[in-house]
C-alpha positions as a Markdown table, in Angstrom:
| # | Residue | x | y | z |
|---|---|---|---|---|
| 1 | Unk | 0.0 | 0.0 | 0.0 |
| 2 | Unk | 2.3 | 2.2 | 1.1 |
| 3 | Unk | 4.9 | 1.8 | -2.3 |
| 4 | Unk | 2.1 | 2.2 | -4.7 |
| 5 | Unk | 1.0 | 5.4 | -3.1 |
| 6 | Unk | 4.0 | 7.1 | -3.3 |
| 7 | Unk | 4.4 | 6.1 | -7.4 |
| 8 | Unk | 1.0 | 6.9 | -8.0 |
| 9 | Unk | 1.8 | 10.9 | -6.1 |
| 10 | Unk | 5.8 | 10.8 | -8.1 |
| 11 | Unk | 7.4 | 10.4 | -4.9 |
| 12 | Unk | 10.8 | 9.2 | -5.3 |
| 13 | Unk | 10.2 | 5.2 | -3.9 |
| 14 | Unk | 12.2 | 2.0 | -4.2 |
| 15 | Unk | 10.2 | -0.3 | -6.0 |
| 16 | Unk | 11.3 | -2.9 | -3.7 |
| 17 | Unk | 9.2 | -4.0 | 0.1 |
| 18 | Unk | 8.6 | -0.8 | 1.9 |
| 19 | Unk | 11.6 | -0.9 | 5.0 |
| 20 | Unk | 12.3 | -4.0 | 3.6 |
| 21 | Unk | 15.2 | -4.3 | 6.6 |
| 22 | Unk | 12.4 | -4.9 | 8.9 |
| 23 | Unk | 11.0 | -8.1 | 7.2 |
| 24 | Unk | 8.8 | -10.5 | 9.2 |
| 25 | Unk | 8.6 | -9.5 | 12.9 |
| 26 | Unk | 10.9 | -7.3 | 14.1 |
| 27 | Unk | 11.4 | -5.2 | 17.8 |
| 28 | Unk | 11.4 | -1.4 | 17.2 |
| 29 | Unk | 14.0 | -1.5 | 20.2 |
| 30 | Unk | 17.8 | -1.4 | 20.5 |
| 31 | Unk | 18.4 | -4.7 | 19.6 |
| 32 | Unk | 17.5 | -3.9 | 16.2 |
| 33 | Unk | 21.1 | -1.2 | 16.3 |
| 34 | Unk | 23.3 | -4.1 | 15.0 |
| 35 | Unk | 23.5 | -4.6 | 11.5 |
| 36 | Unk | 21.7 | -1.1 | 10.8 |
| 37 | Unk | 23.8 | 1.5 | 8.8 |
| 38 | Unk | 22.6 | 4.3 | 10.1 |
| 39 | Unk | 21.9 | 4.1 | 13.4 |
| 40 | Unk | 21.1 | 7.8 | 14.6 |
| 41 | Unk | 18.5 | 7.7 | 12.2 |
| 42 | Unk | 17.0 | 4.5 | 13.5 |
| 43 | Unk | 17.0 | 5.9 | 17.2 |
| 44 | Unk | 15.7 | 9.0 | 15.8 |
| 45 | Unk | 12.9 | 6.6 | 14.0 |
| 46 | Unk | 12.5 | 5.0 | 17.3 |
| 47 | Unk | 12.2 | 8.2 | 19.5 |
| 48 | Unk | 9.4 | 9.4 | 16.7 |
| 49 | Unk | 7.6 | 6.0 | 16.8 |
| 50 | Unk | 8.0 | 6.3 | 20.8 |
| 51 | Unk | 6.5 | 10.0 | 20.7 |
| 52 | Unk | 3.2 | 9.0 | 18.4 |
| 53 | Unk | 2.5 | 6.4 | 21.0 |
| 54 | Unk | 2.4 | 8.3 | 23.8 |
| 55 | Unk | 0.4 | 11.2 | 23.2 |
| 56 | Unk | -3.2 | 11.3 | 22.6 |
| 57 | Unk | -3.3 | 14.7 | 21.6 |
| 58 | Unk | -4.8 | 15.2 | 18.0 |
| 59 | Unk | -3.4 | 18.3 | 17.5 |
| 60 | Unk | 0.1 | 16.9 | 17.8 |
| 61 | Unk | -0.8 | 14.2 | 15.2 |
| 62 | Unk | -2.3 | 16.1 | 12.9 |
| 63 | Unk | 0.4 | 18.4 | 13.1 |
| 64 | Unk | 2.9 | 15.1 | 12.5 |
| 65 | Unk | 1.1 | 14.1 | 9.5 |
| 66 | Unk | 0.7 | 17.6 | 8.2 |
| 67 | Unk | 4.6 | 17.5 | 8.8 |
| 68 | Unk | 4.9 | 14.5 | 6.6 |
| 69 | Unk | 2.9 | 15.2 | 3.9 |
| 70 | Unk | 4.8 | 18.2 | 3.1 |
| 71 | Unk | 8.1 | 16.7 | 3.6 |
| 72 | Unk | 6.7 | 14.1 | 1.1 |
| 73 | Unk | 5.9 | 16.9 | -1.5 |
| 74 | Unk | 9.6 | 18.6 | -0.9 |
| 75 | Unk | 10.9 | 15.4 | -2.1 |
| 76 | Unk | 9.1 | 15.3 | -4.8 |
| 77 | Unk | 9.7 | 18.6 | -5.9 |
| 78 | Unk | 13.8 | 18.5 | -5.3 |
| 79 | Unk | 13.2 | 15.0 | -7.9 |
| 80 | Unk | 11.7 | 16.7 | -10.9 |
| 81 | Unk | 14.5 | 17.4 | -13.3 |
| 82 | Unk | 14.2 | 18.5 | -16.9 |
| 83 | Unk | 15.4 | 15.2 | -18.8 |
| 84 | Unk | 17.5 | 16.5 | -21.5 |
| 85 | Unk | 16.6 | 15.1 | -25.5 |
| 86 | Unk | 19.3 | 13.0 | -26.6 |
| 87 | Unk | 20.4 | 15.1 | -30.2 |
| 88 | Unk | 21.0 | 13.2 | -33.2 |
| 89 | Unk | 24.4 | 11.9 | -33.0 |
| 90 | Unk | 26.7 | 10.0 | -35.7 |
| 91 | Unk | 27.5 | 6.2 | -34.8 |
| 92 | Unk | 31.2 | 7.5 | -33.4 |
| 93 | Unk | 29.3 | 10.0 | -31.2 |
| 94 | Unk | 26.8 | 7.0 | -29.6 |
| 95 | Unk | 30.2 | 5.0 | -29.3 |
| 96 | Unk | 31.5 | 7.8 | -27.0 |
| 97 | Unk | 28.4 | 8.7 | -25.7 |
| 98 | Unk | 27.8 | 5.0 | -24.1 |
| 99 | Unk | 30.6 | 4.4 | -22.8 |
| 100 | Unk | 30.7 | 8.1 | -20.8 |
| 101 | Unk | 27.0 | 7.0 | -19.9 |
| 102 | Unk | 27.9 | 3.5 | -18.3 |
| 103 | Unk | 30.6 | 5.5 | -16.4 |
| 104 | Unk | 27.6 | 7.4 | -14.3 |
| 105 | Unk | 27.4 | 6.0 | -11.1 |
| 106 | Unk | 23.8 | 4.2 | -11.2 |
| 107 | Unk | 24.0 | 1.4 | -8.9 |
| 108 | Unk | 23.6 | -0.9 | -12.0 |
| 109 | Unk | 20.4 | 0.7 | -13.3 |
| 110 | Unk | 22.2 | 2.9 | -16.6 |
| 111 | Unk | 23.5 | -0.4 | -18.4 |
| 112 | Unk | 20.0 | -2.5 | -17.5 |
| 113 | Unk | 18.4 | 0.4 | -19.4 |
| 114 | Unk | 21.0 | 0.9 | -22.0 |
| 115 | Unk | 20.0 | -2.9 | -22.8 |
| 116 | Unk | 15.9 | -2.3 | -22.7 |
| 117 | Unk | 16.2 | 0.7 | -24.6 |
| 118 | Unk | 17.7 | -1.0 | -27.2 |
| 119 | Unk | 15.2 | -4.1 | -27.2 |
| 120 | Unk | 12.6 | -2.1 | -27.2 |
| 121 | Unk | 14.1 | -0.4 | -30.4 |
| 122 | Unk | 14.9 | -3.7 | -31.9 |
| 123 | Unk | 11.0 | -4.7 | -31.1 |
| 124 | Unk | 9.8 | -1.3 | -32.6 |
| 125 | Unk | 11.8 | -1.7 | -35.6 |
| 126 | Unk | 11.4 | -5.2 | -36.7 |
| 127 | Unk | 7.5 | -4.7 | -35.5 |
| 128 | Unk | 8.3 | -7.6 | -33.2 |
| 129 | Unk | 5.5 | -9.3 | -31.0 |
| 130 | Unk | 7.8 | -8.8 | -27.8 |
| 131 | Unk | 7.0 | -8.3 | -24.0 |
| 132 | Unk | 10.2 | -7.0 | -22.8 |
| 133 | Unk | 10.3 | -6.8 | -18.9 |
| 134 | Unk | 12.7 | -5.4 | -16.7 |
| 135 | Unk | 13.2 | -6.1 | -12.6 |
| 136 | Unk | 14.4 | -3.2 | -10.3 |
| 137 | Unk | 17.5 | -2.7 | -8.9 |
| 138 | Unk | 17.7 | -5.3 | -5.5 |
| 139 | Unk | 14.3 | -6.9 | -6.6 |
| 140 | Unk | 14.8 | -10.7 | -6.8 |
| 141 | Unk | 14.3 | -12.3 | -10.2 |
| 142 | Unk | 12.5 | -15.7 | -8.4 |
| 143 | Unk | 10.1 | -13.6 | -6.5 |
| 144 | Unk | 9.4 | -11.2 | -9.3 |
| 145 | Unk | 8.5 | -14.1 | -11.8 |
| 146 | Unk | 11.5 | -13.4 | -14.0 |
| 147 | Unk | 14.1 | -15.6 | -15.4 |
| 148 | Unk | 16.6 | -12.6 | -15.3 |
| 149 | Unk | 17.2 | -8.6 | -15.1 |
| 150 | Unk | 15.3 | -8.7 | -18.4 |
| 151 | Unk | 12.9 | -11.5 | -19.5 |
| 152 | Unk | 11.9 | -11.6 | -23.2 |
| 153 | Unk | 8.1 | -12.9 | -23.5 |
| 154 | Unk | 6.1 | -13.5 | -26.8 |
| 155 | Unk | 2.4 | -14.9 | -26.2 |
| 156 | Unk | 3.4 | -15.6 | -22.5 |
| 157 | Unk | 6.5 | -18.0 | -23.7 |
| 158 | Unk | 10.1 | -16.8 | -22.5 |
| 159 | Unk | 12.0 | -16.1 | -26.0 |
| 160 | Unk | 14.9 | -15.4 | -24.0 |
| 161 | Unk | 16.3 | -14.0 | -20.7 |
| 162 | Unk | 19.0 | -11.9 | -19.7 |
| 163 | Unk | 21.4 | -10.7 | -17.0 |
| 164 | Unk | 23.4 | -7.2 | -17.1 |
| 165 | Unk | 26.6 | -7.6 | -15.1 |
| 166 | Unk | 28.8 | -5.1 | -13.7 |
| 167 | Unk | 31.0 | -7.0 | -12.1 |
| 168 | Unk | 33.3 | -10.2 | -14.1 |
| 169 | Unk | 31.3 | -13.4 | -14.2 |
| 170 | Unk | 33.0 | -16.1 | -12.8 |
| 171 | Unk | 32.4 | -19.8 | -13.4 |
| 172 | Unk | 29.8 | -19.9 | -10.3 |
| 173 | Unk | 27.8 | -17.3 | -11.0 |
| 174 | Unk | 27.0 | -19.3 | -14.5 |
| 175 | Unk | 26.7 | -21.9 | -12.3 |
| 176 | Unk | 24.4 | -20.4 | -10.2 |
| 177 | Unk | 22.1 | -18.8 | -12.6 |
| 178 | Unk | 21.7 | -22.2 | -14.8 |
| 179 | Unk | 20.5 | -23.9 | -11.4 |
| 180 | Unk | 18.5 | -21.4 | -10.0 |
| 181 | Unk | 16.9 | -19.6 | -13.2 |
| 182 | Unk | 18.0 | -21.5 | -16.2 |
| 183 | Unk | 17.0 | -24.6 | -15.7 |
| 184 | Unk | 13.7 | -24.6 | -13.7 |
| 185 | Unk | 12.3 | -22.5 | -16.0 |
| 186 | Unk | 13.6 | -24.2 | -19.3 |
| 187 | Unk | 15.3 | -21.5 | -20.7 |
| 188 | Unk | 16.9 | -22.1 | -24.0 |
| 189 | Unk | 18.8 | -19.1 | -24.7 |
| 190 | Unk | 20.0 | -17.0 | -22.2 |
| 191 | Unk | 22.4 | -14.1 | -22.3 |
| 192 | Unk | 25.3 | -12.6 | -19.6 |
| 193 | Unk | 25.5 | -8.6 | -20.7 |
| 194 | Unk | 29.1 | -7.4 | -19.5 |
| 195 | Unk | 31.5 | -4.8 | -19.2 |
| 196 | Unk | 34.4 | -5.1 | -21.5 |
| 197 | Unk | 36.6 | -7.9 | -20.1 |
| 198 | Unk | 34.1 | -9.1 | -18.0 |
| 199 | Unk | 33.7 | -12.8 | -18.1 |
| 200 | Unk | 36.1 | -15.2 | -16.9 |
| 201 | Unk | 37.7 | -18.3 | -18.9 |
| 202 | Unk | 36.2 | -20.9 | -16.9 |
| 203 | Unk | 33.1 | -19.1 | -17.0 |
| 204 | Unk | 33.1 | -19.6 | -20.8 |
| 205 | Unk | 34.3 | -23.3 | -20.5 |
| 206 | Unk | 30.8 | -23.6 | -17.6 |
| 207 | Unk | 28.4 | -22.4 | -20.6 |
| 208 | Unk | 29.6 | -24.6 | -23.0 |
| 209 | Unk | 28.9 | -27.5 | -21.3 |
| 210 | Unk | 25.3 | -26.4 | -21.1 |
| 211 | Unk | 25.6 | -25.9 | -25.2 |
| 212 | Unk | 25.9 | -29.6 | -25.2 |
| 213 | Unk | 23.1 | -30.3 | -23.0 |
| 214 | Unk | 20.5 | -28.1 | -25.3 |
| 215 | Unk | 20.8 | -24.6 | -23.2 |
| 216 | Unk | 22.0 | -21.2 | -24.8 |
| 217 | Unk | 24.4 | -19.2 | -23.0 |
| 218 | Unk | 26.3 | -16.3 | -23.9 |
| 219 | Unk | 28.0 | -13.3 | -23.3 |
| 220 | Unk | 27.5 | -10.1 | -24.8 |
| 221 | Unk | 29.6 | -6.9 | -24.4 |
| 222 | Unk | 27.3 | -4.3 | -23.9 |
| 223 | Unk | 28.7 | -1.5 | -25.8 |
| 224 | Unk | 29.9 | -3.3 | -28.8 |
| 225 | Unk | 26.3 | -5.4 | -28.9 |
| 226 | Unk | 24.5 | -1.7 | -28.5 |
| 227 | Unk | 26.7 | -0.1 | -31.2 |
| 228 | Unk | 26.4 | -2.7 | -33.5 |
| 229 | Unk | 22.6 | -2.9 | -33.1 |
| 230 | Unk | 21.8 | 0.8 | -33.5 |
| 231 | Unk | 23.9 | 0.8 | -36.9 |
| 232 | Unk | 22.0 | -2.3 | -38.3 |
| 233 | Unk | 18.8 | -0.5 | -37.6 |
| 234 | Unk | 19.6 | 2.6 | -39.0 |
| 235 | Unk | 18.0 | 6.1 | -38.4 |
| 236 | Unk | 14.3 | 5.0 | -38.1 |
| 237 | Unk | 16.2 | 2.3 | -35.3 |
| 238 | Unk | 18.1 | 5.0 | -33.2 |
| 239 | Unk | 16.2 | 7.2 | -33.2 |
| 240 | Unk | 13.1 | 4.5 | -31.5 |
| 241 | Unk | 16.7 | 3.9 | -29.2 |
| 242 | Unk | 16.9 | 8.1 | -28.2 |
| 243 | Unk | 12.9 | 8.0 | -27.6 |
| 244 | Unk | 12.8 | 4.9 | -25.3 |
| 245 | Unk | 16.3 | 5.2 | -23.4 |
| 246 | Unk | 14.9 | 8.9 | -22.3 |
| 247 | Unk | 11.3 | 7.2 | -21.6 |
| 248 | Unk | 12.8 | 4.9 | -19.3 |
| 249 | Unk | 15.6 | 8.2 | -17.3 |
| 250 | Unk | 12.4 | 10.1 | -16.8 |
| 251 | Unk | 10.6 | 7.2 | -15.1 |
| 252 | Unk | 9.0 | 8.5 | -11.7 |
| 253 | Unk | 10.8 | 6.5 | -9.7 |
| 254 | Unk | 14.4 | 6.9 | -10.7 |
| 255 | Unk | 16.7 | 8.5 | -8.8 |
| 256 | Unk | 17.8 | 11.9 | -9.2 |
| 257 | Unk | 21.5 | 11.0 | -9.3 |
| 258 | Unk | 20.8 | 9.3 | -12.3 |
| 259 | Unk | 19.0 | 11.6 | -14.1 |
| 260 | Unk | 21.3 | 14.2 | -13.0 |
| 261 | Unk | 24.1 | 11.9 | -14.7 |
| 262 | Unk | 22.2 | 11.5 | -18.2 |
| 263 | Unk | 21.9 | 15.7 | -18.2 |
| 264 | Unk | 25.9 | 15.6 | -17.9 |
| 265 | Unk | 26.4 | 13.4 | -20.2 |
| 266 | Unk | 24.2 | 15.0 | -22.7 |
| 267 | Unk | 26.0 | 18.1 | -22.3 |
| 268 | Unk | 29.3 | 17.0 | -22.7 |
| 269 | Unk | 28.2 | 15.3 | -25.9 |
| 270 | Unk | 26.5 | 18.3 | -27.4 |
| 271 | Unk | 29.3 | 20.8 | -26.0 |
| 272 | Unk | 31.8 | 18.5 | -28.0 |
């Protein structure tokens, strides 16, 4: 309830559990201290929390939530930023241009929409019957339904799925994803998105010993597999690529760090 309502008002929210720390029962007490970041917040939380429950004036409450509401709408406020239009740009410019934008510091989010912005312009262009869905950042692919970060559907079937790495993949994280995602949900092709560099050997030597048992797995640069795509599809292609990537920036939810990031980058690209 409480996550929903703040998308629906353009609140800045996690689209994760709201105070997902506090899962199943937890004690509002000082035992709760150890493991918690920030901890004078969380006795400041806890002297609020202890404040609400011992008054029963009304004025005091409604003064709280009066309070609240308007610290809710000063958030939202500080998170509206103009999303600059990305210009038209040659293919040597959106060479430049990615690699500067992958550099932002997005908590993973920039490359996972770098790669569904250019689906989505694959889909447009080819007219595609594609469902191309994307999980949050820290939302997990099991519980959301998804065989990946991105999950490929056409008429409800899984055409493919796809994970965008930041970090190198080693050998067990191939492992790991064929056992845990792969394989119970029969996925034939599945694709590793990295950085430059950024699969190990015996990762490689893991995925093609699933080849021979009938399952799909590869590794895809992201900047070479973007670059390559948005010249095969030409003008019509990159410019569906320009619409969708600034779609996704200007979503609600994303944080203002990231948005903030995209407006540099844009003006370094247009200043050059």
């Amino acid at each position: 309830m409480v996550n929903p309502f703040l998308q629906r008002n353009r609140i800045p929210s996690s689209k994760g559990p709201y105070l997902a720390k506090f899962r199943r029962s937890v004690r509002f007490d000082e035992s709760t201290n150890f493991g918690t970041r920030d901890v004078a917040a969380y006795t400041s939380f806890r002297n609020l929390l202890a404040f609400l429950e011992g008054t029963n004036d009304d004025g005091e409450i409604q003064g709280f939530l009066r309070y609240l509401v308007y610290l809710f709408a000063r958030l939202r406020e500080a998170s509206v930023i103009a999303i600059s239009r990305l210009p038209r740009i040659s293919l040597e410019q959106y060479d430049t241009f990615i690699c500067s934008l992958m550099d932002v510091r997005s908590r993973g989010r920039i490359p996972v929409l770098l790669v569904v912005a250019t689906l989505n312009a694959i889909c447009e262009y080819f007219g595609l019957d594609w469902g191309i869905g994307y999980q949050g950042i820290n939302v997990a692919d099991a519980a959301a339904g998804a065989g990946g970060d991105i999950t490929v559907r056409r008429g409800g079937q899984i055409v493919f799925s796809a994970e965008v790495a930041e970090r190198v993949i080693d050998r067990n994280r191939v492992m790991s994803t064929f056992n845990t995602k792969i394989a119970p949900n029969e996925i034939q092709d599945y694709l590793f998105f990295i950085r430059a560099g950024g699969v190990a050997p015996k990762a490689r030597v893991q995925a093609r010993q699933y080849f021979t048992q009938g399952y799909e797995v590869n590794f895809l640069e992201i900047r070479q597999w973007i670059l390559m795509t948005v010249a095969t599809i030409g003008p019509r292609g990159r410019d569906a690529f320009n619409r969708n990537m600034i779609t996704l920036i200007d979503a609600p939810d994303m944080p203002r760090a990231v948005k903030v990031g995209w407006n540099e980058q844009i003006e370094r690209l247009v200043a050059a």
